[in-house]
N, CA, C and O atoms as a GROMACS GRO file, in nm:
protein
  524
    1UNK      N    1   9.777  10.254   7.246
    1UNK     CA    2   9.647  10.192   7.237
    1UNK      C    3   9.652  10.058   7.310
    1UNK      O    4   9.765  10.011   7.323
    2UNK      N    5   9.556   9.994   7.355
    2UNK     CA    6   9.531   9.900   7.417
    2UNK      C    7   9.535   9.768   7.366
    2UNK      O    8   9.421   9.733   7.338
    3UNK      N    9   9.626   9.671   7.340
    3UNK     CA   10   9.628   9.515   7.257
    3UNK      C   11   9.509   9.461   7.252
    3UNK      O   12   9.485   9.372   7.170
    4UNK      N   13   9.423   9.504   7.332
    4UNK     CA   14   9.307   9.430   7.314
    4UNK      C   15   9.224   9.499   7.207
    4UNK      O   16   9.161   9.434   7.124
    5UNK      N   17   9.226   9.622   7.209
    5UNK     CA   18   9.119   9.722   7.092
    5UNK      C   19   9.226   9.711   6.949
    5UNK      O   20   9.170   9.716   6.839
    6UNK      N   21   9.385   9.696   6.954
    6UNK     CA   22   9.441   9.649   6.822
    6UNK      C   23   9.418   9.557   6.763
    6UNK      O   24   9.396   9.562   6.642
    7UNK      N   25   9.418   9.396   6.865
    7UNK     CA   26   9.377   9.310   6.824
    7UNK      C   27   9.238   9.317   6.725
    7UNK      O   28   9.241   9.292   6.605
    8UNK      N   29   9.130   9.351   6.790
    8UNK     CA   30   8.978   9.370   6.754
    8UNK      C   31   8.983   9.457   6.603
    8UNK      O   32   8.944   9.412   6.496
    9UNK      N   33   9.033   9.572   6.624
    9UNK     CA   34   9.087   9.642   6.461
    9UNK      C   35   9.120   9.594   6.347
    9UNK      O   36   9.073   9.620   6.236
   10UNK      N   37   9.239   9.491   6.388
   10UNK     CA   38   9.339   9.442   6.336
   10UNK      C   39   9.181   9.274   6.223
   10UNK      O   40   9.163   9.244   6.105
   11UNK      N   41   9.123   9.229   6.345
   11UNK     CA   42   9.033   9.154   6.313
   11UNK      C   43   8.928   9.239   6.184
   11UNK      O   44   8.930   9.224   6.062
   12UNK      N   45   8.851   9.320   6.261
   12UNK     CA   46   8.799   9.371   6.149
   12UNK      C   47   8.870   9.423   6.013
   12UNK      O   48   8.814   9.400   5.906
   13UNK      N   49   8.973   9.481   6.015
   13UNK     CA   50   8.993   9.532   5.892
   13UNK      C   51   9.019   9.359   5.799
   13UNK      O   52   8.974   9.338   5.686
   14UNK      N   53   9.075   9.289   5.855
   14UNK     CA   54   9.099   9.174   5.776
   14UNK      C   55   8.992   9.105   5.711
   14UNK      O   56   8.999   9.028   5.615
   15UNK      N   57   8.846   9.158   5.808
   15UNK     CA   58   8.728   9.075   5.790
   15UNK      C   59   8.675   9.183   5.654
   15UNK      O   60   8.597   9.140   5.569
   16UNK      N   61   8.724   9.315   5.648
   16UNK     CA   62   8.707   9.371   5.539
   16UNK      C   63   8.758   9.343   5.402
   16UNK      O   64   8.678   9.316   5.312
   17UNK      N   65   8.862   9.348   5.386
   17UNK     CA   66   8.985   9.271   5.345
   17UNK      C   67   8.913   9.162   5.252
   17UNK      O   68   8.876   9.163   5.134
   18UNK      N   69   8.910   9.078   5.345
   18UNK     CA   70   8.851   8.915   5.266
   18UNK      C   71   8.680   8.933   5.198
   18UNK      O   72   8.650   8.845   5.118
   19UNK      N   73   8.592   9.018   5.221
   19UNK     CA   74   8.506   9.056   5.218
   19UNK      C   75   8.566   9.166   5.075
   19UNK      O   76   8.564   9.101   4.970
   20UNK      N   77   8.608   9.289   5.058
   20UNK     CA   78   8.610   9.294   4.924
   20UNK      C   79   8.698   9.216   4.827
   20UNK      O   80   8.740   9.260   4.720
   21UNK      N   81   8.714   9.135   4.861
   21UNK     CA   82   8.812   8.992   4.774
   21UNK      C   83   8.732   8.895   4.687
   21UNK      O   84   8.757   8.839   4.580
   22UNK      N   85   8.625   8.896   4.772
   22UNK     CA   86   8.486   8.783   4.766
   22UNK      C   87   8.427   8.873   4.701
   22UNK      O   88   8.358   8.814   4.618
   23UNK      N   89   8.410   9.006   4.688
   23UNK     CA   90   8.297   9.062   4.610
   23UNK      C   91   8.393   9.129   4.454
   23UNK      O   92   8.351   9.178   4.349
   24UNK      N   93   8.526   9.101   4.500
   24UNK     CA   94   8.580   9.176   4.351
   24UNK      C   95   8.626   9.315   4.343
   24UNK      O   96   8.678   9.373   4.248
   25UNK      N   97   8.594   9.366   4.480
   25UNK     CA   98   8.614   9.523   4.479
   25UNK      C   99   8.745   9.509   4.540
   25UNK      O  100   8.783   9.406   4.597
   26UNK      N  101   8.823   9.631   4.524
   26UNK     CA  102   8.961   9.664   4.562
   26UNK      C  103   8.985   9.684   4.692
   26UNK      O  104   8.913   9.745   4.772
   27UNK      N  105   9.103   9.624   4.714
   27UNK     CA  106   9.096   9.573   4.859
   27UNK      C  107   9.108   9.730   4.940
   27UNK      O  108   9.167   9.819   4.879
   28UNK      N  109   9.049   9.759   5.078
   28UNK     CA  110   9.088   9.897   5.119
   28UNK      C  111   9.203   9.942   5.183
   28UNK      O  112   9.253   9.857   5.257
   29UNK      N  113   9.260  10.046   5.179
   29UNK     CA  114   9.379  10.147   5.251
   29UNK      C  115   9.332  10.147   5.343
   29UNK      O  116   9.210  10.151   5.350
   30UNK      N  117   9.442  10.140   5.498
   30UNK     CA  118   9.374  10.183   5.602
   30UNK      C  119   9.519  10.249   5.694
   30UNK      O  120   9.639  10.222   5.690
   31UNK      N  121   9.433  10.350   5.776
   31UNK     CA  122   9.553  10.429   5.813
   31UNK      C  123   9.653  10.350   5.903
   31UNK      O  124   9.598  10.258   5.965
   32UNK      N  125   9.802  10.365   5.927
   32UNK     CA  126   9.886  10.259   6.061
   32UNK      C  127   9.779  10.276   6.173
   32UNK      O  128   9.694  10.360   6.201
   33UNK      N  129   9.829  10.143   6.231
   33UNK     CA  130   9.759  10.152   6.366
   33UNK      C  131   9.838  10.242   6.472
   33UNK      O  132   9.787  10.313   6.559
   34UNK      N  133   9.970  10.225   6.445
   34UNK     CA  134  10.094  10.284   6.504
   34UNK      C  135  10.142  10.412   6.461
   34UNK      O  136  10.234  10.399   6.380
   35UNK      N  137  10.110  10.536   6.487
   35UNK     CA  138  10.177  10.635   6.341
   35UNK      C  139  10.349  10.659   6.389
   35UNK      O  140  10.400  10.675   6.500
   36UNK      N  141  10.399  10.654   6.271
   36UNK     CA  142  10.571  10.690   6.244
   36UNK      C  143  10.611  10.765   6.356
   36UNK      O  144  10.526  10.831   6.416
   37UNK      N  145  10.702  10.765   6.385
   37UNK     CA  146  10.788  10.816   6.499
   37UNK      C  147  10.834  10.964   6.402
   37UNK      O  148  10.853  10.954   6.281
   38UNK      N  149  10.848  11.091   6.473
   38UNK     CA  150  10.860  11.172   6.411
   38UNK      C  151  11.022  11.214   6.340
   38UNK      O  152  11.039  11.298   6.252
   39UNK      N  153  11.144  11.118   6.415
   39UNK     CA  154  11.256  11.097   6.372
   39UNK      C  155  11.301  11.077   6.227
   39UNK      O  156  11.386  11.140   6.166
   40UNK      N  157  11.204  10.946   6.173
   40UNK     CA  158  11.198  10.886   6.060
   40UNK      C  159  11.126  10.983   5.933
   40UNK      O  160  11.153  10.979   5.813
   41UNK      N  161  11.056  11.045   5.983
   41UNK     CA  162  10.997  11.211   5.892
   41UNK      C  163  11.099  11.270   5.892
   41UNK      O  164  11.112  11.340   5.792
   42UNK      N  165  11.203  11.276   5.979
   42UNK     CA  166  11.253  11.415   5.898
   42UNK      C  167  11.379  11.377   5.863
   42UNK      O  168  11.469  11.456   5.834
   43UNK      N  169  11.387  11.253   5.864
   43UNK     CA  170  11.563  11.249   5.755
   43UNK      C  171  11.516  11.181   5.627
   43UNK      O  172  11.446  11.083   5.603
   44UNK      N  173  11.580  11.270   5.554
   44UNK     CA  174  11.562  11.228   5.420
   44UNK      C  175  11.566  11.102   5.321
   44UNK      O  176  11.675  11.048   5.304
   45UNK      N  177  11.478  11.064   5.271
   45UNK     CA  178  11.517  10.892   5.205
   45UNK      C  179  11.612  10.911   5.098
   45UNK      O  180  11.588  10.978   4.997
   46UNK      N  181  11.759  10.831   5.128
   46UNK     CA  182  11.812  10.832   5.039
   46UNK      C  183  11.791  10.748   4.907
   46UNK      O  184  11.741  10.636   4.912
   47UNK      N  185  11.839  10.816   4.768
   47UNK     CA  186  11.761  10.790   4.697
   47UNK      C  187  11.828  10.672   4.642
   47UNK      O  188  11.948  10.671   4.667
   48UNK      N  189  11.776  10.552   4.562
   48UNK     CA  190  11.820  10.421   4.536
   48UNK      C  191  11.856  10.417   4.436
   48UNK      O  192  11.814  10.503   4.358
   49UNK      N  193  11.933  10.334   4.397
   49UNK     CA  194  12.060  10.338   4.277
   49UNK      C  195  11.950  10.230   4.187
   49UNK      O  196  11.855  10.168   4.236
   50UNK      N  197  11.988  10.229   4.062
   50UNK     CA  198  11.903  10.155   3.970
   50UNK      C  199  11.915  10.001   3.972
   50UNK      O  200  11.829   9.935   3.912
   51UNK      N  201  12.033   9.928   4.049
   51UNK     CA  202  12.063   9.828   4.093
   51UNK      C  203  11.922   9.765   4.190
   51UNK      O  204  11.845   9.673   4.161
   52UNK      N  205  11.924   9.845   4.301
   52UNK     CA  206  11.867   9.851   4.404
   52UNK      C  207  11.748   9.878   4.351
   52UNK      O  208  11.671   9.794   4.396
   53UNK      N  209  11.679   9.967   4.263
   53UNK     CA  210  11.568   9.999   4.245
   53UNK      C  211  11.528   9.847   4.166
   53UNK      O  212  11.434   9.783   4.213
   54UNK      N  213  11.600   9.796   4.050
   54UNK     CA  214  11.549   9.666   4.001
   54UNK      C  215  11.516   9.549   4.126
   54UNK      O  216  11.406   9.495   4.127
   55UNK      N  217  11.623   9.514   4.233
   55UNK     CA  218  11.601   9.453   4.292
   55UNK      C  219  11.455   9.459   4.390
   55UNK      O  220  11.382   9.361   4.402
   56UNK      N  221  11.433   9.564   4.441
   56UNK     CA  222  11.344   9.635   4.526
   56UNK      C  223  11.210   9.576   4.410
   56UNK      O  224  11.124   9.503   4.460
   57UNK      N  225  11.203   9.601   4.297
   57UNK     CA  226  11.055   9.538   4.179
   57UNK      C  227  11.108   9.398   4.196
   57UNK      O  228  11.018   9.331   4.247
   58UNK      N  229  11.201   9.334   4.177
   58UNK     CA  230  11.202   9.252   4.199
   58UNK      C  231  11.134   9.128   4.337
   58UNK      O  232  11.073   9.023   4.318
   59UNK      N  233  11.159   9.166   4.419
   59UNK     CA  234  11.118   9.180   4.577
   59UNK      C  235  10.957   9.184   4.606
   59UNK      O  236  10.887   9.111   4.676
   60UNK      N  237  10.923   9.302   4.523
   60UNK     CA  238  10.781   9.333   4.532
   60UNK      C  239  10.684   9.262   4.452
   60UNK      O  240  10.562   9.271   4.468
   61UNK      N  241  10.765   9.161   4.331
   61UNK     CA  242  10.665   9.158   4.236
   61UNK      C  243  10.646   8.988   4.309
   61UNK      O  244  10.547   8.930   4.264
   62UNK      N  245  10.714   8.923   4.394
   62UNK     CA  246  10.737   8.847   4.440
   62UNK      C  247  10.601   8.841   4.605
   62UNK      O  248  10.520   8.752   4.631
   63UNK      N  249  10.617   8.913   4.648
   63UNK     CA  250  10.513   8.969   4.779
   63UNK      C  251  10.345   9.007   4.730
   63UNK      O  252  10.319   9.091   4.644
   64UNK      N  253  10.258   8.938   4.792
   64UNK     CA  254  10.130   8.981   4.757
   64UNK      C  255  10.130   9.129   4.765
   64UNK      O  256  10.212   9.197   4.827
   65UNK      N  257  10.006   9.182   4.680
   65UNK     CA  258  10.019   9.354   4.668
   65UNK      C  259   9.997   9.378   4.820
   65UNK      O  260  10.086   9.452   4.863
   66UNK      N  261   9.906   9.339   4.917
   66UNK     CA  262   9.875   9.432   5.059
   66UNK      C  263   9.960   9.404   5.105
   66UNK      O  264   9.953   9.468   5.210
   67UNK      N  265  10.084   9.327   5.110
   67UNK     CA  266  10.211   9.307   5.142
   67UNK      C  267  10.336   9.417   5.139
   67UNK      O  268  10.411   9.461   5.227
   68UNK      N  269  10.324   9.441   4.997
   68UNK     CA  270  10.438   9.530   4.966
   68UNK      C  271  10.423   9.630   5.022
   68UNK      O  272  10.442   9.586   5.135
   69UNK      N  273  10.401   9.746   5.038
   69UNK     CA  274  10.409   9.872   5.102
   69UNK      C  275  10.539   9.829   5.209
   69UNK      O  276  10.653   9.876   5.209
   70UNK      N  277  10.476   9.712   5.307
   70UNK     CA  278  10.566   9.678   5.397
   70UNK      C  279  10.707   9.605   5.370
   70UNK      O  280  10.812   9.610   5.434
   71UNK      N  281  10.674   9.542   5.261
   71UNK     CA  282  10.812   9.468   5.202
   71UNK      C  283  10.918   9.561   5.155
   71UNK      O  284  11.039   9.542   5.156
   72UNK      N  285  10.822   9.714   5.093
   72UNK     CA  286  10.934   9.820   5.045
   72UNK      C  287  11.000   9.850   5.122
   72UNK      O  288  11.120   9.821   5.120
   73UNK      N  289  10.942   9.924   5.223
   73UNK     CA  290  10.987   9.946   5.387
   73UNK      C  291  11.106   9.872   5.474
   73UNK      O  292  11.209   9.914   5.526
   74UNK      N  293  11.052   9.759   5.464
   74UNK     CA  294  11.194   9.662   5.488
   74UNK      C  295  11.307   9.686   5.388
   74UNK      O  296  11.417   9.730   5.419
   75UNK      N  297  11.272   9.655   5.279
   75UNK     CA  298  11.388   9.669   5.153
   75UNK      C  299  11.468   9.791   5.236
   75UNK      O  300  11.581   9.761   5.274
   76UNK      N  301  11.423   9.915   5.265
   76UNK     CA  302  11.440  10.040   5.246
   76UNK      C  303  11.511  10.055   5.419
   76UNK      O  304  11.595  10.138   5.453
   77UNK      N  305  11.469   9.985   5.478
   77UNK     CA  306  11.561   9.935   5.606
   77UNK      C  307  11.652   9.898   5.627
   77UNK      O  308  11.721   9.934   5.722
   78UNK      N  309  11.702   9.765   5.492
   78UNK     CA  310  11.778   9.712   5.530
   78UNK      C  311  11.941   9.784   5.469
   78UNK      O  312  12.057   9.749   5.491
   79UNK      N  313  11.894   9.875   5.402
   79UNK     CA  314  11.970   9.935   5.288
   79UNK      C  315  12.005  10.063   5.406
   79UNK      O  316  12.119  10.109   5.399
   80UNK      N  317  11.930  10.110   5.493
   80UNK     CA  318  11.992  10.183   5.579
   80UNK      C  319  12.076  10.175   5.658
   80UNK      O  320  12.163  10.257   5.686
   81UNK      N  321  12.043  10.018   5.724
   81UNK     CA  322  12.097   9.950   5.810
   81UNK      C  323  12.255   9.890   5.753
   81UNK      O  324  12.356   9.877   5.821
   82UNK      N  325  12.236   9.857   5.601
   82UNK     CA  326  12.388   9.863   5.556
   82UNK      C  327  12.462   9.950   5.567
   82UNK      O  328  12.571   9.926   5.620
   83UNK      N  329  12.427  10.106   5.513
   83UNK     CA  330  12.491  10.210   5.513
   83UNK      C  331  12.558  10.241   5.641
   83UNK      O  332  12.677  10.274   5.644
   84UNK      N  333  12.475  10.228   5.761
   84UNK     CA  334  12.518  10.274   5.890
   84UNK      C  335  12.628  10.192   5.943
   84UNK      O  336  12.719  10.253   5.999
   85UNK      N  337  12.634  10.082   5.935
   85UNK     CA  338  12.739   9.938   5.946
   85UNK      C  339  12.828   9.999   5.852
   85UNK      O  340  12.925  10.059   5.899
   86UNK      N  341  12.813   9.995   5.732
   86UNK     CA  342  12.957  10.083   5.658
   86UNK      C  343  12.996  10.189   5.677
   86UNK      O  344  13.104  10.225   5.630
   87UNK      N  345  12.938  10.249   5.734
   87UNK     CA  346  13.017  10.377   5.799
   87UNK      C  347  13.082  10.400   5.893
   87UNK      O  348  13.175  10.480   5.898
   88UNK      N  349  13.019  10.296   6.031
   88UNK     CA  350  13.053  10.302   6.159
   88UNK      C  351  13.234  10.166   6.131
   88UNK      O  352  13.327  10.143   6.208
   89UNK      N  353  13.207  10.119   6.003
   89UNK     CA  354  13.292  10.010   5.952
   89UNK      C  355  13.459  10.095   5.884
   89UNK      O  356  13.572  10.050   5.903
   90UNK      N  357  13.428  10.205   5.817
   90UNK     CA  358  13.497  10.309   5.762
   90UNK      C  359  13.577  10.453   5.873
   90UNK      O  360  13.679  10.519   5.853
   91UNK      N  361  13.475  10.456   5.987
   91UNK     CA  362  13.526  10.490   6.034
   91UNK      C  363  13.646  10.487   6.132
   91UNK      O  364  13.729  10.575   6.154
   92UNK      N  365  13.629  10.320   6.204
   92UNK     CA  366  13.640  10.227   6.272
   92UNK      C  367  13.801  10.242   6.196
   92UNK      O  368  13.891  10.297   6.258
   93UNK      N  369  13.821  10.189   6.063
   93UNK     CA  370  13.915  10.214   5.974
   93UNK      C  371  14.014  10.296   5.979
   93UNK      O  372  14.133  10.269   5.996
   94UNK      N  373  13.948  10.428   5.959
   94UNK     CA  374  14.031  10.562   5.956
   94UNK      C  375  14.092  10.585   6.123
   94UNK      O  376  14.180  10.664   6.158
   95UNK      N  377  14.019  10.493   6.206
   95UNK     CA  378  14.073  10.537   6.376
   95UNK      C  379  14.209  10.464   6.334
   95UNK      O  380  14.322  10.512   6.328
   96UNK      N  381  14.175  10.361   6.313
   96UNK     CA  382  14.292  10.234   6.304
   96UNK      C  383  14.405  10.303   6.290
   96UNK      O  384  14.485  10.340   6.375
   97UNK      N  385  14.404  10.322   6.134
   97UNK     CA  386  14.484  10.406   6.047
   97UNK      C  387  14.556  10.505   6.121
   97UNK      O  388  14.678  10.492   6.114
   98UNK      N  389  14.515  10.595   6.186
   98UNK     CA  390  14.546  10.690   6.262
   98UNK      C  391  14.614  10.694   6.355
   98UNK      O  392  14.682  10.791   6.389
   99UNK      N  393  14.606  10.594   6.407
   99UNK     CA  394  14.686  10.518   6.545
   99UNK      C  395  14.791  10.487   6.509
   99UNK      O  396  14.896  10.521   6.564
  100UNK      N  397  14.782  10.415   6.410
  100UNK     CA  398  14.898  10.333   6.316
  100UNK      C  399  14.999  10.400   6.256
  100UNK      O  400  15.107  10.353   6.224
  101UNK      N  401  14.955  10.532   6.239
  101UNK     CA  402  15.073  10.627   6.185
  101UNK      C  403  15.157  10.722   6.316
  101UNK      O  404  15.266  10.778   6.318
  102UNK      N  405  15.031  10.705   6.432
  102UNK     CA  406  15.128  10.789   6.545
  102UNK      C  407  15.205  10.661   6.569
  102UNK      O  408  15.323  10.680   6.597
  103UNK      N  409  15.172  10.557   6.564
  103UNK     CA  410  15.315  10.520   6.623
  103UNK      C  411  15.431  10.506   6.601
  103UNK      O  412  15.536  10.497   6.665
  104UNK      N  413  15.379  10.506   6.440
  104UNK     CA  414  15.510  10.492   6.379
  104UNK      C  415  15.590  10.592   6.337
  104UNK      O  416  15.687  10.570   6.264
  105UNK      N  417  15.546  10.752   6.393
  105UNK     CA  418  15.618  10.811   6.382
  105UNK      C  419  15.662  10.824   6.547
  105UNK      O  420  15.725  10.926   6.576
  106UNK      N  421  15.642  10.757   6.621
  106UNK     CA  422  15.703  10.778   6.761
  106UNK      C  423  15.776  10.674   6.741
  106UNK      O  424  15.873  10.691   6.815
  107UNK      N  425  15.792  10.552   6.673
  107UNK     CA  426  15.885  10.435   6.700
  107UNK      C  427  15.803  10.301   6.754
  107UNK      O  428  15.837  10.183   6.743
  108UNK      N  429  15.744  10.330   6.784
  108UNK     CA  430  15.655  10.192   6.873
  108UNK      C  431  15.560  10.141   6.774
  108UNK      O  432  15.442  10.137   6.808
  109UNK      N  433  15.597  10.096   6.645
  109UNK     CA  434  15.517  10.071   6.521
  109UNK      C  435  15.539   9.885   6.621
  109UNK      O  436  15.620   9.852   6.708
  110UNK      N  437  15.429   9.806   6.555
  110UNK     CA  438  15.394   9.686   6.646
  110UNK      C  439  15.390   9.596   6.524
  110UNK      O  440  15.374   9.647   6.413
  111UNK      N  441  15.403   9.474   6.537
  111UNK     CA  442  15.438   9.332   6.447
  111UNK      C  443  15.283   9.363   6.311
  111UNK      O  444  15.265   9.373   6.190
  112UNK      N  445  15.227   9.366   6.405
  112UNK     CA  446  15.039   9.393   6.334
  112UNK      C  447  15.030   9.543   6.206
  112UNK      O  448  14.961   9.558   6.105
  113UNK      N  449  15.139   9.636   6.278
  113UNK     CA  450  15.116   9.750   6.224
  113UNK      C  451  15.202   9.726   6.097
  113UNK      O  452  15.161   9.780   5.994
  114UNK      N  453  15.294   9.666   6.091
  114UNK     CA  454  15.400   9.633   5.968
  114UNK      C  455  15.296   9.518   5.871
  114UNK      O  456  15.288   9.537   5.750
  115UNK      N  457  15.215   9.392   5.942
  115UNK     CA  458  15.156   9.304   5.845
  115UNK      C  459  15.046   9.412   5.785
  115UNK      O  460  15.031   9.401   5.663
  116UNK      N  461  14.959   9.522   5.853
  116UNK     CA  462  14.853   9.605   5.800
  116UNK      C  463  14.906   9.633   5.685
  116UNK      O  464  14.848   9.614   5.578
  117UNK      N  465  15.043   9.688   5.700
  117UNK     CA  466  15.098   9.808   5.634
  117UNK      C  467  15.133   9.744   5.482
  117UNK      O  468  15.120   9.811   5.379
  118UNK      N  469  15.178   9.607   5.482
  118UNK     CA  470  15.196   9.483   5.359
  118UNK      C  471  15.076   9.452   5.289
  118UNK      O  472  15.057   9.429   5.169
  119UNK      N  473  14.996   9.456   5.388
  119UNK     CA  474  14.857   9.355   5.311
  119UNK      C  475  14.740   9.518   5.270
  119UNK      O  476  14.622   9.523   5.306
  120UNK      N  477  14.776   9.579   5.229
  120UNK     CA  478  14.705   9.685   5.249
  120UNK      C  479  14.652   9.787   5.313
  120UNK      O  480  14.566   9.847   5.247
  121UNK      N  481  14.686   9.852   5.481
  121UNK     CA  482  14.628   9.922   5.537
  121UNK      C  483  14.748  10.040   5.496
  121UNK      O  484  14.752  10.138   5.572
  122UNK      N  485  14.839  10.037   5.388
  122UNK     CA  486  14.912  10.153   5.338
  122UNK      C  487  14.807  10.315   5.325
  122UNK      O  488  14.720  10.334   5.240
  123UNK      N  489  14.840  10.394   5.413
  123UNK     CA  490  14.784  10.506   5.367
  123UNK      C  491  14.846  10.592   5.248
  123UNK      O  492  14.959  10.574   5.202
  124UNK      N  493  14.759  10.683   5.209
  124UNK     CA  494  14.836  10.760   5.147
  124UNK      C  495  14.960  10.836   5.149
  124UNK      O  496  15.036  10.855   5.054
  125UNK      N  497  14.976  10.883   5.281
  125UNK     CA  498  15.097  10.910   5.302
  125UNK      C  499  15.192  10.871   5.346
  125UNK      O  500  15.278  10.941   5.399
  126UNK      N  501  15.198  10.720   5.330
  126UNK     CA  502  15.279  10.568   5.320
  126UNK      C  503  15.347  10.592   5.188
  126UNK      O  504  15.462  10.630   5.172
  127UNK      N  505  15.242  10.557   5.082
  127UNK     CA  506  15.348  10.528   4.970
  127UNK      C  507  15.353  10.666   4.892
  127UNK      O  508  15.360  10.656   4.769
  128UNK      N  509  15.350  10.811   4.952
  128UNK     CA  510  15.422  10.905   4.902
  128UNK      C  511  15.570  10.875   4.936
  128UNK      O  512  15.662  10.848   4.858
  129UNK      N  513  15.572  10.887   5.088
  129UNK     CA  514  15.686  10.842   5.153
  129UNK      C  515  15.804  10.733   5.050
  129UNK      O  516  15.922  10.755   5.019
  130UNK      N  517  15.728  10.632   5.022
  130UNK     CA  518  15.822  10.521   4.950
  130UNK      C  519  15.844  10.539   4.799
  130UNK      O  520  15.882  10.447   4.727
  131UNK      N  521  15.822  10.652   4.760
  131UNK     CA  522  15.803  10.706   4.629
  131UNK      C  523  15.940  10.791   4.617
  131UNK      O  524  15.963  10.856   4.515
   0.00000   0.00000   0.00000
């Protein structure tokens, strides 16, 4: 759509907006200006832990109501955006790990691979081994 006909939209609905505010009536729903990318439809929302769900009311009760929808959204972003960082973080991990054991079964274990191996990057089949 054209910034200039969003802009103009974007004006009126607000002029609606403030207009049932002033009269007492409930403010109106109006459809995105933008509709969802069809990506975001089809993966599933994972569902939120009761931690997260308090925080999330928390969050919302804090945000004017024509606000929230969008504030959930974010919430619900940013919680994705963690997950994906911890995973790409876990995986990142397990490469490490992996490396770390070929070498040391070839011999070429490195100063770094012995401090990992002290401070915790022990795999499991580390301390079977030392068992």
């Amino acid at each position: 759509m054209h910034a200039d006909a969003l802009y103009h939209r974007m004006l009126k609905q607000e002029a609606e907006m403030e207009a049932a505010k002033k009269e007492g009536r409930p403010i109106p729903k109006f459809a995105p200006l933008v509709p969802r990318p069809m990506a975001t439809s089809i993966t599933p929302e994972p569902e939120l832990t009761q931690e997260q769900q308090e925080t999330l009311k928390a969050r919302l009760e804090k945000v004017a109501e024509e606000d929230r929808a969008a504030e959930e959204e974010a919430y619900k972003g940013e919680l994705r955006a963690k997950a994906e960082v911890a995973s790409k973080v876990q995986g990142l991990w397990k490469q490490q790990e992996l490396e770390r054991q070929i070498r040391k079964q070839k011999g070429e274990e490195t100063l770094w691979d012995k401090a990992a191996g002290v401070f915790g990057g022990n795999s499991s089949s580390d301390n079977q081994e030392k068992k």
